[in-house]
N, C-alpha and C positions, 0 to 999 in steps of 0.2 A: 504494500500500500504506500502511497507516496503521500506523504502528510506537508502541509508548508504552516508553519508557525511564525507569528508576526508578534514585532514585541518592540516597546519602545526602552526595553534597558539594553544599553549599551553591554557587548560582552566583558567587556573590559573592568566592567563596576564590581567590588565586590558586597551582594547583599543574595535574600533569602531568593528574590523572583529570578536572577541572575542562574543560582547555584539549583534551583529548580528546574528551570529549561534546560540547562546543561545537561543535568541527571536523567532527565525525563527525554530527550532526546538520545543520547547515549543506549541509556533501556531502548529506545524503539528501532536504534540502528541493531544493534543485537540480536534485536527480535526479526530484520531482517525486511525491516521498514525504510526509504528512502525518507527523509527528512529533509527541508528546506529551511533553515530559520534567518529571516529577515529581521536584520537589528537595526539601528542607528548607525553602527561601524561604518556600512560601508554607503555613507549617504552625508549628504552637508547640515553640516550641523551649528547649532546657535546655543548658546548657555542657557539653563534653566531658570527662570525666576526666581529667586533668591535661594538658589543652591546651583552654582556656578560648576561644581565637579559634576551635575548630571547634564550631557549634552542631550536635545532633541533634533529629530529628521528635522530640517528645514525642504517643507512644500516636495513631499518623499510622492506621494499619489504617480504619478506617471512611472516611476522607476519599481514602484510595489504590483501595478498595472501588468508590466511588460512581464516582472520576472515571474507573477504567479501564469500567467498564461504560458510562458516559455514551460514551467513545471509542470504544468497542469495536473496538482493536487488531485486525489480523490477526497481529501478530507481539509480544511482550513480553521486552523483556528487562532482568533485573534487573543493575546495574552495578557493587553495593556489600553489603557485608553486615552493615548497622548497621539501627538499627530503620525506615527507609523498605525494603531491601532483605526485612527479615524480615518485612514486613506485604505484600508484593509477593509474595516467597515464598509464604507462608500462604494469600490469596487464589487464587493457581495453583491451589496444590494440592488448597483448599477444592471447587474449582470444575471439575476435572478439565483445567487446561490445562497443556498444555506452555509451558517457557519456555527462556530462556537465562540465562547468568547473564557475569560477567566476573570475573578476579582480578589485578587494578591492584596490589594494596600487599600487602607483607612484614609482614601483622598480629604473627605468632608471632618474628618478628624486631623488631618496635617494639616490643610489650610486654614481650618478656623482657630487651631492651636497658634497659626502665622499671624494672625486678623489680615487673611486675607480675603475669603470668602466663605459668610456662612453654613452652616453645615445642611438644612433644609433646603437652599440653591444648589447643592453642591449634589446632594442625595439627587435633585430630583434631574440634574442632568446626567449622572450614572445611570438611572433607569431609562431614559432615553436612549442613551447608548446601548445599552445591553438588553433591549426592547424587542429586538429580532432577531437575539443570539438562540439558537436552539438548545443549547443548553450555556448555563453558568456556572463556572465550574468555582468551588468554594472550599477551603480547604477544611475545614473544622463543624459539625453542628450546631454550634453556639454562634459562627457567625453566616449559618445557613438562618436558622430560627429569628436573627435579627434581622438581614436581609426581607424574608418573607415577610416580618413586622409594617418595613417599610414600603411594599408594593411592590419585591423582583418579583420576576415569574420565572420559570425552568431551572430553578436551581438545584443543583447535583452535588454530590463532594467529591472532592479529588483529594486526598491526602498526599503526606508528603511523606519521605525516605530520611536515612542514611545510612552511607559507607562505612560501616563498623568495620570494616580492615583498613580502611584510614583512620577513623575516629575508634581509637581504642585507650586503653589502659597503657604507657608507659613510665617506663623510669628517668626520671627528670633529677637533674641539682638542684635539691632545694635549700640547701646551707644559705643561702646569703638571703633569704626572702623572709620577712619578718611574718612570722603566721598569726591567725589563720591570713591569708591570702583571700581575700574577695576581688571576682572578675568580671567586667562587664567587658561584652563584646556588641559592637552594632556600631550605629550611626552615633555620632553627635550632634546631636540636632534636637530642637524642643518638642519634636511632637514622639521623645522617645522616653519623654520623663526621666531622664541618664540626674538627674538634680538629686530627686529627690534619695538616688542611690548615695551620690556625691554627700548629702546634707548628716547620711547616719552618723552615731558616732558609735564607732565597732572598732573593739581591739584589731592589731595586726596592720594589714597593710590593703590596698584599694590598686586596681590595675585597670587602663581602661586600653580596648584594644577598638578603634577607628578612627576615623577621621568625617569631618563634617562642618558645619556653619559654627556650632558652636565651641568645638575645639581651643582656640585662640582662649577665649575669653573665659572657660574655666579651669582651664589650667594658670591662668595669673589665680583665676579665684580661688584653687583649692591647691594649693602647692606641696599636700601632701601627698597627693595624687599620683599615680605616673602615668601621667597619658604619651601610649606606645606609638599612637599613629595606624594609620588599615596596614594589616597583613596578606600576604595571599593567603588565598584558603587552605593552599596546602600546607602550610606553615603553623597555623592555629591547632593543630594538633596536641604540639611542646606545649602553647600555652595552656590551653583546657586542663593540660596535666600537670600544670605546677598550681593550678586555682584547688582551695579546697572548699569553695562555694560560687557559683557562679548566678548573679546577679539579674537578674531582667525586670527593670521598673517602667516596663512600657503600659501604657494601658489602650492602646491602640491597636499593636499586630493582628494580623489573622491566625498565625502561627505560631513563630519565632521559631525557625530553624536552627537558629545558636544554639538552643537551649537540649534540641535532641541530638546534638554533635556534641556537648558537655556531657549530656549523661551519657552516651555511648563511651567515650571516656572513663566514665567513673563519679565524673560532678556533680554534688547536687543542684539543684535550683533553688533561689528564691526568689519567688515573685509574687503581685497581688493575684487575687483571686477572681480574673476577667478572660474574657475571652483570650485566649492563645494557651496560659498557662494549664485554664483550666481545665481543654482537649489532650494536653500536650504533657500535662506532668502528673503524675501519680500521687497523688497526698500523701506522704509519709512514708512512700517508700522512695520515690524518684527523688522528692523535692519539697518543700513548704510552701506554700499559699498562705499569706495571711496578711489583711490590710494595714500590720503592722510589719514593715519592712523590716527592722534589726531585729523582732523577734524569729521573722521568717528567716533571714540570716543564720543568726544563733542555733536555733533547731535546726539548721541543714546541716551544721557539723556534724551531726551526730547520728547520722544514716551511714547505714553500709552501702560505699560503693560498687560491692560488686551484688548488691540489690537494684542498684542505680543502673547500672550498665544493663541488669535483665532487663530490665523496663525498655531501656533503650532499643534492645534487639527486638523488640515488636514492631518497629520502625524498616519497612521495606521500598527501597524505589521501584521494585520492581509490581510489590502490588500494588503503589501507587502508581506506576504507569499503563498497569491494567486497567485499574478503575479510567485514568486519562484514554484509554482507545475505546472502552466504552462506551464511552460518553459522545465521542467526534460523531459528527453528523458526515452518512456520504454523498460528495458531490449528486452524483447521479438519482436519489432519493429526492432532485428539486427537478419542479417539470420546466422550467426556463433556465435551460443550460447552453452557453455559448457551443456552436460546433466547433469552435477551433479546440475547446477544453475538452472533448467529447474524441476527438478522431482518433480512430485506432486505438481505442481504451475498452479494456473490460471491464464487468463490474468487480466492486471491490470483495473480498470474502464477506460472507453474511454475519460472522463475528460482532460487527461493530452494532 
């Protein structure tokens, strides 16, 4: 099956939607699937609105046009909804196909956290966009059930994996690190509440692995800090293994993929008790949930991590990429389909 996935994160960025397509395409070339994935890489690009490190397509429609019809997908699905997503959209719709789409990130929760735009504007042009998606692909129940609160329709879940022969248990030097070690991983940015992790006051020492808008400005404020800068992925490995609690004060995510890469590891979590942690972490064996942060801290020391790590192993990319072929709508199931997308194509296996 020849699948074409459209996405406005750059390859090059390191976060959760980034390390998903990856994984999830990987799985579907394995599986023996041709895969297409249209990024921003290879398109001109302009700076994001107040986060400079994310680039967007500048005016990408004609060149998304040309290459999905050069591939002619049996199945498309849109993964993001910046201008790669909305020129992918357009096309669909232009052209009579079904597609899918996906909802990764708490847009109307980053920008109203920004004052940039309210979160009921914000909501209600997301359901426009994913208005004609055949399915919506969502990664957690808690943020399916919220979704349908607000009026999506065709929503599905797609969970998400990890690599436990990457993300494992090692032996790390920890002689010079003042313990316990508490670790946040992710963005620096306000709408990841990385503050109120910074504000605890917890023995030991505090480790902050990204970069982002807010960067600069809490590291003069909290100088006892050590903010490490973004790693590549493959490299966060060392670090998950020198943390002996790892940290997630977002109330945002739909997941938080850091968090099943720390416990594959061995790491507990602390985090509040919302959506991402609450699909995501095992109350008392993975991790703490509790709306008091330095107590959820404190009680994470005190988990076995190789109780953590089982938890973790329930985490498959592969059955998450099942439930993702699942789910994909095929071209040919739309009764207005261009011939040029059409010629010389069989139909796709009945699987999907």
């Amino acid at each position: 099956m020849r699948i074409a996935i459209v996405t406005d994160a750059g390859q090059t960025l390191i976060n959760g939607v980034v390390n998903t397509l990856r994984a999830t395409s990987a799985c579907l070339r394995h599986n023996g699937h041709e895969v297409l994935l249209l990024s921003p890489d290879d398109f001109p690009t302009f700076a994001c609105p107040t986060y400079p490190e994310i680039r967007l397509a500048h005016k990408p429609y004609a060149r998304i046009a040309a290459s999905l019809k050069a591939f002619a997908p049996d199945c498309i699905h849109i993964s993001t909804e910046g201008p790669m997503g909305l020129a992918a959209r357009r096309f669909c719709l232009r052209q009579g196909i079904g597609f899918t789409s996906a909802y990764h990130t708490r847009f109307p929760e980053y920008l109203s956290a920004r004052s940039i735009l309210p979160k009921a504007l914000t909501y209600r042009w997301l359901r426009w966009f994913h208005g004609p998606s055949k399915a919506v692909m969502v990664p957690t129940p808690h943020v399916l059930k919220e979704l349908e609160q607000r009026g999506f329709r065709h929503l599905v879940l797609w969970g998400r994996g990890v690599d436990t022969e990457r993300f494992k248990p090692v032996d790390e030097d920890h002689a010079c690190i003042a313990r316990p070690l508490y670790l946040y991983v992710g963005r620096v940015a306000v709408e990841k509440n990385i503050e109120s992790f910074l504000q605890v006051d917890l023995p030991g020492s505090k480790w902050v692995i990204g970069d982002g808008p807010l960067r600069e400005e809490l590291q003069q404020r909290y100088p006892d800090v050590q903010f490490l800068g973004a790693k590549p992925h493959h490299e966060l490995t060392s670090y998950y293994n020198c943390a002996d609690v790892m940290v997630f004060p977002s109330h945002t995510d739909t997941f938080g993929l850091v968090m099943v890469e720390a416990m594959a590891c061995g790491v507990p979590v602390a985090a509040y008790p919302v959506a991402g942690p609450l699909d995501v972490v095992a109350q008392g064996r993975s991790g703490i949930l509790d709306e008091d942060l330095s107590s959820a801290c404190l009680r994470a020391l005190a988990l076995d991590r190789r109780e953590v790590r089982a938890h973790a192993l329930e985490y498959s990319w592969e059955l998450a990429t099942q439930q993702f072929q699942q789910h994909l709508f095929p071209i040919q199931g739309v009764k207005k389909r261009p011939a040029n997308l059409l010629a010389g194509r069989s139909r796709p296996a009945s699987g999907l």
